[in-house]
Each structure stands twice: as C-alpha cells, then as structure tokens.
N, C-alpha and C positions, 0 to 999 in steps of 0.2 A: 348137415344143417348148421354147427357151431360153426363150420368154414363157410359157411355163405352169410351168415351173420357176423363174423369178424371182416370180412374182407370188405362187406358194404359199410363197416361202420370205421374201418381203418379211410375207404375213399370218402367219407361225410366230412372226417377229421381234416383229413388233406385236403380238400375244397373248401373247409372255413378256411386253413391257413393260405389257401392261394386267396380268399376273398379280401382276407387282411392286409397283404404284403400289397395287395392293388390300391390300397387306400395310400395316399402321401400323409406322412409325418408332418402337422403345423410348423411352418417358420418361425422363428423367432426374433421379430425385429428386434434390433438394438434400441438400446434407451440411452442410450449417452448425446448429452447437450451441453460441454461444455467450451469455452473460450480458451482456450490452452496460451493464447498470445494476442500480443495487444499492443501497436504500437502507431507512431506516424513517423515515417519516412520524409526526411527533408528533400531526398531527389523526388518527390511524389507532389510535394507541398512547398512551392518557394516561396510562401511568407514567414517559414519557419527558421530560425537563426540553426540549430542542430535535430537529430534523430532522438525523439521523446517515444521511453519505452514506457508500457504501463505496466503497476502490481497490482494484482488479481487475487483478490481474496474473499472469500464465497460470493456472493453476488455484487460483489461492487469491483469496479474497472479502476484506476486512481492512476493519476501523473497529476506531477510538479512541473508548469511550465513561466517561463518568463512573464512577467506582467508586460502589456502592450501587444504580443502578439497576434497577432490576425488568424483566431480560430472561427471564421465565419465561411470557411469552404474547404474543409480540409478534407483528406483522404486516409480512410485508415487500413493499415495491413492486420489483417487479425488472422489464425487460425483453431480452425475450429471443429469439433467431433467430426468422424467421417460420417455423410448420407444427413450430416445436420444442416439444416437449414437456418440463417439470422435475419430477422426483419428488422426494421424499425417503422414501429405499428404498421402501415400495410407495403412497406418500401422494401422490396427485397435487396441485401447487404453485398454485393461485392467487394474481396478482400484487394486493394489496393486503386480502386477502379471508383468505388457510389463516393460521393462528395456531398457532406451536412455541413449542417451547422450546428457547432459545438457552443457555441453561446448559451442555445437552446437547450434544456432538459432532454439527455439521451439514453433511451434505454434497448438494448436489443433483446432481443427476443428467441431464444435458438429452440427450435425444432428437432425434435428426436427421430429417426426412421418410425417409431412407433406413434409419434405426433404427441408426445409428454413435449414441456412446455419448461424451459429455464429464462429469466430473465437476467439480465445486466446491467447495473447504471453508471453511466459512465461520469465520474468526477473529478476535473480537474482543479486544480486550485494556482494559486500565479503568488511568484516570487517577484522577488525586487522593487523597485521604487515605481512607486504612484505616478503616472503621467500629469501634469498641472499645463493645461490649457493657456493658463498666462505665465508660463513661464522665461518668456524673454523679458518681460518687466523685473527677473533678478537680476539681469545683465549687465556689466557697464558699458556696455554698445547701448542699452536701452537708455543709460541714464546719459552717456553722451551726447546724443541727438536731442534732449530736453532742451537743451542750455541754448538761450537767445544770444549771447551775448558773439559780436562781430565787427570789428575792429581791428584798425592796424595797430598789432603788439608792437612796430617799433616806435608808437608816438607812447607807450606804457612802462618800455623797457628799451631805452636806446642804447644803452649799454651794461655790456655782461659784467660780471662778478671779477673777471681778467680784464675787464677797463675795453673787450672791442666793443665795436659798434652792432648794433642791433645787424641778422642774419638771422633768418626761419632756422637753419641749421644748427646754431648756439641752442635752440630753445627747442627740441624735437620732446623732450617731457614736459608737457604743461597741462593744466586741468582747470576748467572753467566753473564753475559754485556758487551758490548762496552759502558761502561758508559761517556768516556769523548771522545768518536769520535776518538781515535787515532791507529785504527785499531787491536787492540789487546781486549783480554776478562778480564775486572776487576772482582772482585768480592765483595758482601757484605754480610754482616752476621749477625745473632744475635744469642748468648749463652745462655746458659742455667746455671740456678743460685742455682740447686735444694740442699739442705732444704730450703732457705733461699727467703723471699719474697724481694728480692731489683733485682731494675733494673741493670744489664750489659749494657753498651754502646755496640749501633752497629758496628761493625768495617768493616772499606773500605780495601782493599786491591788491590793498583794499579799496573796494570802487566806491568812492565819495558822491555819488550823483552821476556818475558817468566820469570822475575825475578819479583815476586809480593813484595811490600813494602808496609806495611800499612800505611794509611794517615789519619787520622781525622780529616786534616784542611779542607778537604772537606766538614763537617759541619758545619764548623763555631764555633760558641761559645756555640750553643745548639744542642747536638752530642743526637739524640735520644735512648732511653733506653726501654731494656725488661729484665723483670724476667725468663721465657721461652717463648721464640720466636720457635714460632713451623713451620709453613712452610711462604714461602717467594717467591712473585712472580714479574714478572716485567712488563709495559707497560706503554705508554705514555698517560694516564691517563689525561691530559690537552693539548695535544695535541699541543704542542708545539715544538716538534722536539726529544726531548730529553726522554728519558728512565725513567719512575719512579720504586718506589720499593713500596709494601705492603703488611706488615709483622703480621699474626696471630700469636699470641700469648695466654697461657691459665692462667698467671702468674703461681702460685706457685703449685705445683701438689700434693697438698696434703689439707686435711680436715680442711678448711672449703672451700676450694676452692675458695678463691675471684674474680680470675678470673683479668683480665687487659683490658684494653682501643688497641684498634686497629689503628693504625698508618698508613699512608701515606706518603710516602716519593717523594716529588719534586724534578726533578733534571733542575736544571739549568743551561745551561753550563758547565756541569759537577761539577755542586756546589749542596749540596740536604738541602733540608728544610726541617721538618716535622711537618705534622699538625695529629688531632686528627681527626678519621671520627666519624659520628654524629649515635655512637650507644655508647650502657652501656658497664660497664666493664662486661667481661663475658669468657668462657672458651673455647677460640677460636682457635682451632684444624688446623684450615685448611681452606684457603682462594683459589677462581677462579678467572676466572674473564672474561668477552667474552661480546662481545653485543647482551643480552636481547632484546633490542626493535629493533633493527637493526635501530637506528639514526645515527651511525658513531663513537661513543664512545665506552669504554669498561666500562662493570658495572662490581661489585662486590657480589659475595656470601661468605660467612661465614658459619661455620658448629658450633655449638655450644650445644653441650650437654646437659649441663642444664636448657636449655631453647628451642630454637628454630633456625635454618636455618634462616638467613637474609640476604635480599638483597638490595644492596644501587645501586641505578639507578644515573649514569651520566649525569649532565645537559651538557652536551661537551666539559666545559672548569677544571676538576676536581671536581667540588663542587657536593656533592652525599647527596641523599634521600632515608630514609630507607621503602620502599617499602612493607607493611605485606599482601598485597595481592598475590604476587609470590609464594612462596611459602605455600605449605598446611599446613591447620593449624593443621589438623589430627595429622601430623606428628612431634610432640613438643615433649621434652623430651626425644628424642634417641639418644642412642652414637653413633653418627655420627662422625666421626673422619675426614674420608678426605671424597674429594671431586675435581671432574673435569665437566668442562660445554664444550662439544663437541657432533657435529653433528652424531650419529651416524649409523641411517636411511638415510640419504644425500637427507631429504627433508628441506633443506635450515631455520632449527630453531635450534639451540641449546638444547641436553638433557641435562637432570644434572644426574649425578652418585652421590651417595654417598653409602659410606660405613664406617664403623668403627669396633665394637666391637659389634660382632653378638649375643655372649652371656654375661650376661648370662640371659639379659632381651628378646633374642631374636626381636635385631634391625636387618629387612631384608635388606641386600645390592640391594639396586634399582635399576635402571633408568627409570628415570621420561621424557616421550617424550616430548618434545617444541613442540610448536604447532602456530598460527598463534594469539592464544590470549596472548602470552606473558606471561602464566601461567602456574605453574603447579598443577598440580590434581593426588591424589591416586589413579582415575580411569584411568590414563596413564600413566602404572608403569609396566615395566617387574622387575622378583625380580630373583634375581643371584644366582646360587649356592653356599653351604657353603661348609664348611670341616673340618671335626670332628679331633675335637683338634688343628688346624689352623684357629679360627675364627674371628682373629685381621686382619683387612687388614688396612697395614700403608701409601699405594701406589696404583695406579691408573696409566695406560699406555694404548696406545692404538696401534695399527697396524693392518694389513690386512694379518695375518702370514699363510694363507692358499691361498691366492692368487685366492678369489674368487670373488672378488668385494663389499665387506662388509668389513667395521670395526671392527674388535673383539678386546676384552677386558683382559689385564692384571691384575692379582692383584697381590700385592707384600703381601701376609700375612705373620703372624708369631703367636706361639703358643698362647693359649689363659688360663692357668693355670688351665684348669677345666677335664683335662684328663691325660697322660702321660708326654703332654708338662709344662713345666712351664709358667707362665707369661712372653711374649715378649723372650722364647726361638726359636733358629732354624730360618728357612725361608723356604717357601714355594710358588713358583710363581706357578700361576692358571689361565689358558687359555681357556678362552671361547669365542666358536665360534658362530658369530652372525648369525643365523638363520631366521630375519626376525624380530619377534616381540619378540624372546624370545633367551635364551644364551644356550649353553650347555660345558661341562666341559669336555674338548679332551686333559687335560694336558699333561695324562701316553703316549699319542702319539704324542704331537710337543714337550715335552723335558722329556726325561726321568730322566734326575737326576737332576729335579726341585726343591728339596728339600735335605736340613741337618737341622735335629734334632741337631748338637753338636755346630753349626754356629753360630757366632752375627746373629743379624735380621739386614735388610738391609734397611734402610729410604729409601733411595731413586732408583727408576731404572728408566734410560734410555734406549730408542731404538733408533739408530741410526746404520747407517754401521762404525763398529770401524775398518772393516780388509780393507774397500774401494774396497770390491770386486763387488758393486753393488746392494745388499740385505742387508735389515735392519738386525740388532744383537740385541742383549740385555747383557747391564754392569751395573754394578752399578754405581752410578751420578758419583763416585771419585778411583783413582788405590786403595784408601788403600785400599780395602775389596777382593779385585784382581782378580773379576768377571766375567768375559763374557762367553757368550751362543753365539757360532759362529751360523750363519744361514746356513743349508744345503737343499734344498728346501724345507723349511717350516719345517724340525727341525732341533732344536737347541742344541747343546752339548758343554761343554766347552774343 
C-alpha cells in the first residue's frame, strides 16, 4: 500500500513539474532610450561650412555653430539605443536621411522596446558676427558711387607736381568729397613720379562753385607725399563727422620694386593730417574698405603683390591692426591688383573680390564669400571668368544690370602683352551675371561694343544714372576719356 502511495504521489510531483517547464519565462524588454551621438554631416548638408558634432548631457543635445548658417533643412546623423525608436512629436526620425528645421523648437523623443519614453531638446546657439542687412552702406565702393561730381580733371589739374601735362595715368589715386561741408565736391589726389623714386605732394583741389583752386594749406606744414599713389578711397575712418582719405600706393614701378608705406589721411574740419598705418613698405595696388566685423567702423584691405592681402581692423576711433588671420594664407604672392569688399549674396557679410593680372602666373580673379566668422577661406571662393588677351583687370564695379535681383560684376580690363594686345592696350568691360554661387560672362549681350583694341585703358568706371532718366549707365570716373554706355533695358550703347 506505502508503494502504491508513493509512486502516485512521486507521478503528481512530476506532472506539476512538466506542467511548469511548459509555461515560457516573461521577456524582459529593454528599457534603454538613449542618444549616444549627435551630429550633422557636411557631405549630408551642403549649407554647412564643416561637420558640427553635438554634447549630450542628460536631456539636452547642444552645438556651437557659425552665425548665418542655413539650419532650415538639415539632416541629422544620430545613434541611438538598440529596438529604440525617435520621433519628433508624430514624425518618425531617420539617422542621416529625415530633414527639419532647426530654426524651430526641437525635441525628439526615444522610445524604449518597453515603450518608456526619454526626451531631447536640441539647442543650438551661433558664434560670430551679426549678419547687417545694410552692410554695403560701410563700404567705399558704397561711398564712391555717391559722389555727382563729372568733369574733365584735366581742365582742374593740367599739370602734375613734375610740371607734365595732365594724363588719366599721372592721376590713377584720386577721391571725390564734400570735404569741407560746404556743399560742393572737392577733390584730392596723388601723382604719379615714374622713373623716379621721390614722393609728389598730394594735392587738394577746393570747388569754388564748380571753379576748383588748389589749396595745400589745408595741410598744414606736413603736405603728405607718394611716389605712385595708385587708388584712393574715402571714409570717416575715426568717426568723427568728417571725411578721411586713404591712399595705396606701390612706390616706384620698376625693379627692385621697394614698394612705400600706406597713409591715412584725417580730416578735420576740413583740415587733414596724415599718419602712417601700421604695416611695411610694400607694393600697394589697391585699397577697400567696409566693416569686416560689423562693430560700426570701416576697416581696411590692401592688395599687395609681393607679398600678401592685409587687413587692418578698426578699433572705432581710426587706430587699425593688421589682422593675418582674415585673409588666406594660401593666397600670398598673387598679382592682385584691385580689389572691392561688397555684399554680393545679400546675406548681410561682406565678399572680397580681387583681381589683377591673371597672367602670366595665372592669378584667378575670385570672390571670396564673408561669412559669419569674419574670415576668408579658398574654400569660399567662386573664381570669374577671364579673357584671352584682356587679362589685366584695373577696375571693379558692381550693379544689378539685368534686373534680376542679384548683383553682378563689372570689370574694367585691359590688354595683357602676352597675345595680340600689348601691355595695358585697349579696354575691355566684362559683365558677369551673378548666378547664385558662381558668375557667368553675357558681355557680347548687355554691351556690344565693350571694347577698343586702339583706346587708352580706362582706370576708372563709374555707374550711375548720367542721362537722369532713372537707370543706372556706365562713364568713365572723368569727361576726358568721353565715355558712357547709355542704359537701355539692361543694354548698354554709347
């Protein structure tokens, strides 16, 4: 009997444990929801200047990125728990693929296998300089184009400092003003001394009613001097009310080239001082000038061939610092001849243009985009078309001569001695239409007789309306050359 009672309660025993072993064990989802990585990819996002990685600390996402960048469809690579899932509120997240907008308030959302719930807020914040909407009104291309004043300089200055006769060439640095507030346009200048390494005084020339009289008491006792004074720009530079002048010059043009000191000229009550700005003697082509940082001042660029592009940053009140991080260092040693610093994207930075003498070392005529770091980079550079056997460009202009809403680019070249033309033969103006991130060459269709092979070359051009019909034109800065290109809807004919 004890064996027939053990044996049925030994198989009771063993039939619960097989009833149990049949039972499955609960899973245990994971609970893990978090963002391990956080980043945007520049090959992913081509409005981005670099690869922005984010730091991740408990619930908030965080990058530093450039001020001005285009976070309004970007792409983010992120990873994240495995079996997690990330929304943003009902938008499911793929890593390198869903495209937001960061402008906007962004928070995701990660999903646990168990369906626990972490969230994310993504916060960027932005370095660098303030974009300013009107920032070509810092520019002395801006304050250029102001000035009415259009006449032939050689009935003003018939003759130079050296006793020649009046020549557009003697006079390639000159700057037009209301210098002393009394409603008319003075002018001032520097000549040109060539063989010969000695400074020329700068000469003032005050307009008595449309009757100019040269004055160089308005110096004083130290009347500033240049051997070639090559271009000439104006701004109030100290901020003080009043107009200054500052004059590139390359000294003597010829080998060994020593090159000259760069000048500033103060005006005071219509009285000018000049001081020395705080760079070496060197062969200074071509001077800008526009605010760089957007502080309220106008800085200075220099073009300089033998060396390098420098840029002297304005402390507010004139006193300038030569700044060698602005400009790339890549770019040392090119005949860069002129130069202008204007917005030409109208995302509120200043580009720099240069150009000069394209051959025969092949310097490419740029523009360098501004950006929010206040710098330039050869990775932000559209490069301009040239023009075989025109590949001196001596001038820079700019207008919207297609009426499309962009700013396109003039150049004033002239022959370059390495083909049919001679050296600084002829003139050839070259219109390129701004396309966005790159220029193209529609000259033979906004002016067709843009060019004379048998011409002087022309330093200077202006655009302005000369007939006052309402649309801009294009003349030379002065009558003697006795140039205009009338506007007829966006072309030009004299």
């Amino acid at each position: 009997m004890k064996k027939i009672i053990y044996f049925f309660t030994t198989a009771f025993i063993l039939f619960l444990f097989g009833c149990s072993k049949d039972k499955t064990d609960p899973v245990q989802l994971s609970s893990e929801k978090n963002i391990a990585e956080f980043k945007f990819l520049k090959s992913l996002n081509p409005t981005l200047d670099k690869d922005y990685i984010g730091t991740i600390v408990d619930n908030t996402i965080s990058l530093s990125m450039i001020r001005g960048i285009d976070i309004s469809n970007l792409k983010a690579t992120f990873q994240a728990s495995a079996k997690s899932t990330l929304k943003i509120a009902s938008s499911i997240q793929e890593s390198g693929v869903t495209q937001n907008n960061f402008n906007n308030a962004i928070t995701y959302t990660v999903t646990a296998a168990d369906n626990s719930t972490k969230n994310y807020t993504v916060s960027i914040t932005f370095d660098g300089i303030a974009a300013n909407p009107n920032i070509n009104q810092t520019t002395s291309y801006y304050l250029y184009i102001q000035n009415n004043l259009y006449t032939d300089l050689k009935t003003v200055m018939p003759v130079s400092p050296k006793g020649a006769p009046y020549d557009p060439v003697l006079y390639n640095s000159r700057v037009y003003c209301d210098f002393d507030k009394d409603g008319d346009m003075d002018i001032m200048a520097a000549s040109f001394n060539y063989p010969d390494n000695i400074g020329l005084d700068v000469e003032y020339y005050k307009n008595n009613g449309g009757t100019f009289v040269k004055d160089q008491s308005v110096f004083g006792s130290n009347i500033p001097k240049y051997v070639q004074g090559r271009k000439a720009i104006i701004g109030d530079f100290d901020k003080n009310g009043w107009m200054d002048v500052v004059i590139a010059g390359t000294g003597v043009d010829k080998d060994p080239y020593p090159g000259e000191t760069a000048q500033i000229i103060f005006n005071n009550n219509g009285h000018f001082t000049a001081q020395t700005l705080p760079l070496p003697a060197g062969f200074y082509h071509s001077v800008c000038a526009g605010d760089i940082d957007n502080d309220g001042d106008m800085d200075l660029f220099f073009t300089n061939n033998f060396s390098i592009g420098k840029f002297l940053i304005n402390n507010g009140s004139g006193s300038f610092t030569y700044d060698a991080s602005i400009f790339p260092s890549t770019m040392g040693n090119k005949t860069y001849f002129t130069s202008e610093l204007y917005d030409l994207n109208k995302d509120g930075y200043l580009d720099l243009v240069c150009t000069g003498h394209e051959e025969p070392n092949w310097t490419e005529s740029v523009v360098l985009w501004g950006d929010a770091s206040g710098k330039y980079s050869e990775n932000r550079k559209a490069v301009l078309p040239t023009v075989q056997n025109n590949s001196v460009v001596v001038d820079i202009d700019f207008m919207d001569f297609n009426s499309d809403g962009k700013t396109d680019i003039i150049l004033n070249r002239t022959g370059d001695g390495k083909g049919s033309l001679a050296f600084y033969q002829g003139y050839y103006i070259q219109f390129l239409r701004n396309d966005g991130n790159s220029f193209t060459d529609v000259s033979s269709a906004v002016m067709p007789n843009n060019k004379d092979t048998n011409a002087k070359w022309i330093n200077w051009l202006r655009v302005w309306d000369v007939d006052k019909d309402g649309d801009l034109d294009i003349t030379s800065d002065e009558k003697w050359y006795n140039l205009e290109w009338k506007n007829n809807n966006g072309v030009f004919s004299r």
